[in-house]
C-alpha positions in Angstrom: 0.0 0.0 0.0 1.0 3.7 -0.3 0.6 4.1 3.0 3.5 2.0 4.2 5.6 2.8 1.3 5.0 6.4 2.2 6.4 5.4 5.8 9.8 2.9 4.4 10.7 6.1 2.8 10.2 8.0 6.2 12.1 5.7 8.1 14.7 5.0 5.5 15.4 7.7 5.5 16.1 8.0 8.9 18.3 5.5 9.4 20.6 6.6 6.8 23.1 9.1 8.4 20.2 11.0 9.4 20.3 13.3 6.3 17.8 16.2 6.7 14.7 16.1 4.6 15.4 19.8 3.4 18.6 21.8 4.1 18.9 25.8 3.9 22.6 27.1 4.0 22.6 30.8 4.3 19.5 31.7 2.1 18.6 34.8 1.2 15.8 36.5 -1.2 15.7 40.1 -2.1 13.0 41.9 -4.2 14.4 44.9 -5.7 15.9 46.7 -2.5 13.6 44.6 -0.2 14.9 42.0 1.6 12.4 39.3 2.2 15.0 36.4 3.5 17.7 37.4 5.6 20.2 34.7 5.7 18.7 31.8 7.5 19.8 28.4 8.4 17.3 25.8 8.7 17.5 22.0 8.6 14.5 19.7 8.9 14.1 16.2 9.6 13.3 13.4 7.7 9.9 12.7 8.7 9.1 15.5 11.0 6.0 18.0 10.9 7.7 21.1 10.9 5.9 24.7 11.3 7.4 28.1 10.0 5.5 30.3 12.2 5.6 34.0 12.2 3.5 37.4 11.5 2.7 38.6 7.7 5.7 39.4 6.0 8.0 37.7 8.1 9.2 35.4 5.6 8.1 32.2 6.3 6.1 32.2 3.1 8.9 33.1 1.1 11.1 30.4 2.0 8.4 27.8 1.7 7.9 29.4 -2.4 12.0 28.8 -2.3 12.0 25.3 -0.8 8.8 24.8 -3.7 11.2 25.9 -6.7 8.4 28.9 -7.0 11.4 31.4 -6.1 14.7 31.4 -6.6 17.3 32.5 -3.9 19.2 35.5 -4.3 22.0 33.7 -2.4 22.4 30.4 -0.6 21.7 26.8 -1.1 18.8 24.3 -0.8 19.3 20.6 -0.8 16.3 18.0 -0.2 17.3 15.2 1.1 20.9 16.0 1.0 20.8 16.4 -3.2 21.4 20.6 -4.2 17.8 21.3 -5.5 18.7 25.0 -5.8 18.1 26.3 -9.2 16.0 23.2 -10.1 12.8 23.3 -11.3 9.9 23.0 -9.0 8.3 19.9 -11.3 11.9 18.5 -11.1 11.8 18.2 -7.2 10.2 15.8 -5.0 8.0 18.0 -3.2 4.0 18.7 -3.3 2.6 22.0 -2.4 -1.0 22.3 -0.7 -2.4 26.0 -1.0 -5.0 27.9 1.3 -7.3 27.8 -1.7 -7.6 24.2 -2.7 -7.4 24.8 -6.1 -9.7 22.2 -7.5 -11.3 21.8 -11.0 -14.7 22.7 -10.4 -15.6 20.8 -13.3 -14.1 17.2 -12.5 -15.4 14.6 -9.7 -13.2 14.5 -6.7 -11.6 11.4 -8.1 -10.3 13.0 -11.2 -9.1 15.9 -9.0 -7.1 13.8 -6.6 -5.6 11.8 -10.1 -4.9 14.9 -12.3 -1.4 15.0 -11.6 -1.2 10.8 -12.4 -2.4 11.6 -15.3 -0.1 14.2 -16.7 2.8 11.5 -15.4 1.6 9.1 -17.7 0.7 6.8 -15.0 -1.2 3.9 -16.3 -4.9 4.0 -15.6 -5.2 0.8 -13.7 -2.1 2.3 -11.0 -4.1 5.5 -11.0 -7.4 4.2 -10.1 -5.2 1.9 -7.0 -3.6 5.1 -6.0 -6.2 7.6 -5.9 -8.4 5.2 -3.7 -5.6 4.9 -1.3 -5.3 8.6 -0.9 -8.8 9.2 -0.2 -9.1 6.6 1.9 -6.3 8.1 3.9 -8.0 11.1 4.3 -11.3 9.5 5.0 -13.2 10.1 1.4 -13.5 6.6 0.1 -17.1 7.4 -0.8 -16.8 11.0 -2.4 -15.0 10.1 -5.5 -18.0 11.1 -7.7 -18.9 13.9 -6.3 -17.6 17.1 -7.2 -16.2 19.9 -5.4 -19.3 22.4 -5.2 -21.0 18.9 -3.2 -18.3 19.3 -0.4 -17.7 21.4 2.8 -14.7 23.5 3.5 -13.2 20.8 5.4 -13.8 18.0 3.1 -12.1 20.2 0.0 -9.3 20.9 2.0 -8.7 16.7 2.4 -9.3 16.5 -1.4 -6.5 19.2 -1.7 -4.3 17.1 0.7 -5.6 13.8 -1.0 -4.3 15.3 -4.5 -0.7 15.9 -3.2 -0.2 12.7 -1.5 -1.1 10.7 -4.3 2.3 11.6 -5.8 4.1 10.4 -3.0 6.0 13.2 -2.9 9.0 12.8 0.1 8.3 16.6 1.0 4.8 18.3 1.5 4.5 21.8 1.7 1.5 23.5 3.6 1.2 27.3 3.1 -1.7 28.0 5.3 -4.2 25.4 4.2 -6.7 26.2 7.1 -6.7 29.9 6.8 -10.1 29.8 4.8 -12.0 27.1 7.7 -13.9 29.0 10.7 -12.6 27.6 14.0 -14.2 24.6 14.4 -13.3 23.1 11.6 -9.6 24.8 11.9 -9.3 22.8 15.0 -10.4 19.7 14.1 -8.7 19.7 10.7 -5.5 20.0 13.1 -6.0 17.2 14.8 -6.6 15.3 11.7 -3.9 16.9 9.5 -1.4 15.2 12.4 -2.7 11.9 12.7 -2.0 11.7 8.3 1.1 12.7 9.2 1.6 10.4 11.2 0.0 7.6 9.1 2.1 8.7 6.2 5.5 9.3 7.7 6.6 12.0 5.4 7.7 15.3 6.3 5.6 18.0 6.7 6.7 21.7 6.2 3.5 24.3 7.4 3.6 27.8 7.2 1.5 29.6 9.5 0.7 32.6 11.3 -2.0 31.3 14.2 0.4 30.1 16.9 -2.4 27.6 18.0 -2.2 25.8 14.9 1.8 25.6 15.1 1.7 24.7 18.6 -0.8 21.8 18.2 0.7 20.1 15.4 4.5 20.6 15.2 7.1 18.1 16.0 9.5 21.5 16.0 8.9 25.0 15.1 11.2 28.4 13.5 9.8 31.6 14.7 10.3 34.2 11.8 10.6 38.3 12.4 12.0 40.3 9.6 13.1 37.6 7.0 15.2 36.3 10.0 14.4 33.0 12.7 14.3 34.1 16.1 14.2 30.5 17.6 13.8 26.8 16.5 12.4 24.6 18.8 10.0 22.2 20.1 6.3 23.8 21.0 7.1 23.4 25.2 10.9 24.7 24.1 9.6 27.9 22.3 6.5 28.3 24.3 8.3 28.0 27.9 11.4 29.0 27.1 11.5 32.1 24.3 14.3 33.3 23.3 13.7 36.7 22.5 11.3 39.5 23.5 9.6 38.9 20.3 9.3 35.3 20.1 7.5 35.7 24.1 5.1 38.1 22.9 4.2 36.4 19.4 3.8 32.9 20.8 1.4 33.1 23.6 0.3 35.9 25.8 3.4 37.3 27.5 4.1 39.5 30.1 7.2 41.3 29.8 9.3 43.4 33.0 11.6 46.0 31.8 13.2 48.9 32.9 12.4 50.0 36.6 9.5 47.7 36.8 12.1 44.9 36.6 14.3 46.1 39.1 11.2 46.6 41.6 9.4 43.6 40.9 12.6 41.2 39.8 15.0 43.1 42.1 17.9 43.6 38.8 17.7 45.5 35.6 16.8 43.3 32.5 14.2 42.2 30.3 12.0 39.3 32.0 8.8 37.6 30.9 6.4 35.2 32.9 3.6 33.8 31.3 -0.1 34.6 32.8 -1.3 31.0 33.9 2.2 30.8 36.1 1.0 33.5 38.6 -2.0 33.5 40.7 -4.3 36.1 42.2 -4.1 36.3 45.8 -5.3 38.8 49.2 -2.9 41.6 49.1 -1.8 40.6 52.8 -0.6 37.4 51.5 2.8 36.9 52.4 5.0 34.9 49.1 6.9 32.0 50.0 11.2 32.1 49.9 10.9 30.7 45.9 8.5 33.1 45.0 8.0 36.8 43.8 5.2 38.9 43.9 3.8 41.8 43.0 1.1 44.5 44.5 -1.5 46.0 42.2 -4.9 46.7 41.3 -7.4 44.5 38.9 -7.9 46.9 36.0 -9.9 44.8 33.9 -11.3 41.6 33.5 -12.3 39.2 30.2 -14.3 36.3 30.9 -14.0 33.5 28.1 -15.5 30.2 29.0 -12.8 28.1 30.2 -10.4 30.7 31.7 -10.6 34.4 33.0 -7.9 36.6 31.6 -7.4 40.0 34.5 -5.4 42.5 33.7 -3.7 44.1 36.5 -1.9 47.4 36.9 1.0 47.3 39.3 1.7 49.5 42.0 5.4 50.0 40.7 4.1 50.7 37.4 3.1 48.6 34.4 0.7 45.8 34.1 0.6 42.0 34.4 -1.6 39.7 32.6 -2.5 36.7 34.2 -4.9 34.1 33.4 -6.9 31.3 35.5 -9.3 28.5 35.0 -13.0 28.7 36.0 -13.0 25.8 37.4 -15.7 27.0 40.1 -15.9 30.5 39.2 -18.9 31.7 37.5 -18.7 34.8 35.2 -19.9 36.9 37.5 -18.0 36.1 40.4 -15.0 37.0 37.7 -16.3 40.1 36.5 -17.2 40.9 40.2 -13.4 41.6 41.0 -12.6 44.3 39.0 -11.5 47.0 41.1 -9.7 45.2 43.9 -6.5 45.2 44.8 -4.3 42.3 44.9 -1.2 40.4 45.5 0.3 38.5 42.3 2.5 35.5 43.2 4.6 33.3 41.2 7.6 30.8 40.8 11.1 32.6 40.7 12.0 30.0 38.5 9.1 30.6 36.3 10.7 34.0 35.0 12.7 33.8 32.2 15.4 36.4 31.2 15.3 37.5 27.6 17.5 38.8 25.0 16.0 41.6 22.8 14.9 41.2 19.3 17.4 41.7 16.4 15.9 43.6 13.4 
């Protein structure tokens, strides 16, 4: 089957010398006097979902487009699978690019959708039928191969789109945004699901995104892009609990960041410091922090109730503010909208404050 072919590869490749699935040595890509790439080094594992994460304009897009063959490098290499694809052709490479919006024939059943690119290859029509079963199957659309695209929901014409790429067994896929177009429901289910493929697969996965959430959820490891530079490469718990930088803190996850004389009041030395908001609690201002701990006085100046959690925002007495957020796990909404206005104590972990280094630009 495809399926376990798809995974050989995976592992193969793996297990020999550990050569990465995609390579970028010192890649850069200027338009006119723009500079869109910075440099970057990057290497991604055979195998491995892998998100490039970052705000609009950041980059992340451009290098997938590179990686594609869609763009060409100013300067740098890029080797897949340790071969120097740089300059090649994007049809020539072994890679498969899923787009936001689907781009399916309107006019041909979802069969002949996910088997368009068998056809142009020549494959033989007997292969083809095998194949495109398979990959519908894998994305759970056995029974949808006659219907066509206008039939489906969002969701079930972004699994077409996938279906269509995997078919060619390519050793590389490429996600720019796929889910940007789903409402939130569907976003998060189609996360779940776009894993567990993965996984079934064993190929590697390159996703571009700018929703944190979606990176987080999914990625095996993750590059944080600012500027047409990466900030930090990491695992989601790496990245998330340990960030690098001021701006990786404050673009992944709500952050709460301690500078100037705010930090030496609160933190006791100058420097930049972050702690995230479900790491301190809310306690009575006569509350008296234990030896590991540091604390803050201040006032609750506003309050967002969302379900699950409570988000308060709370002015300090030393100046500033501090986010911090809490489960309702017995608090209604109004008992958490009831506290706006009182003053508090804010205590948390010394060791859950993390020094940072500023942001390069």
């Amino acid at each position: 089957m495809a399926v376990e072919s798809n995974r050989e590869i995976g592992q193969a490749g793996n297990a020999s010398n550990r050569v990465p699935a995609v390579q970028l040595e010192g890649v850069t890509k200027r338009f006119a006097d723009v500079t869109a790439v910075a440099g970057i080094d990057l290497e991604i594992a055979d195998g491995e979902f892998f998100s490039m994460l970052g705000p609009s304009g950041s980059g992340k897009t451009t290098t997938l487009r590179m990686i594609a063959g869609f763009e060409e490098p100013t300067s740098g290499r890029i080797l897949l699978h340790g071969r120097d694809i740089t300059g090649v052709p994007p049809f020539d490479r072994d890679v498969n690019t899923v787009f936001q919006d689907y781009a399916l024939f309107p006019h041909m059943s979802v069969a002949d959708n996910v088997g368009y690119g068998l056809v142009v290859r020549k494959v033989a029509r007997s292969e083809r039928s095998r194949r495109v079963e398979e990959a519908l199957r894998m994305v759970r659309l056995e029974d949808y191969g006659a219907r066509r695209p206008s039939q489906l929901s969002g969701g079930q014409r972004q699994r077409v789109a996938l279906a269509r790429a995997l078919v060619n067994r390519p050793r590389v896929l490429l996600l720019d945004e796929p889910l940007g177009a789903l409402d939130l429901k569907l976003r998060e289910e189609m996360q779940i699901e776009l894993k567990a493929i993965q996984q079934q697969v064993g190929i590697t996965f390159i996703y571009v995104t700018h929703d944190q959430e979606e990176a987080l959820t999914m990625s095996d490891r993750l590059a944080v892009f600012n500027a047409g530079r990466i900030e930090q490469v990491g695992s989601p718990a790496d990245v998330y609990e340990h960030p690098a930088t001021t701006f990786v803190a404050g673009f992944v996850g709500t952050s709460n960041l301690l500078t100037g004389d705010v930090a030496v009041a609160v933190i006791g030395e100058p420097g930049v410091y972050t702690v995230r908001p479900e790491k301190i609690r809310i306690a009575d201002v006569g509350t008296e922090p234990e030896s590991d701990e540091a604390s803050a006085v201040g006032r609750i100046r506003d309050v967002v109730y969302v379900g699950p959690d409570t988000r308060y925002i709370v002015a300090l007495e030393v100046g500033g503010e501090l986010v911090v957020t809490q489960q309702n796990l017995e608090t209604s909404s109004m008992e958490a909208l009831a506290t706006q206005g009182r003053s508090v104590r804010l205590i948390w972990k010394r060791r859950h404050v993390l020094s940072l280094a500023t942001s390069e630009k």
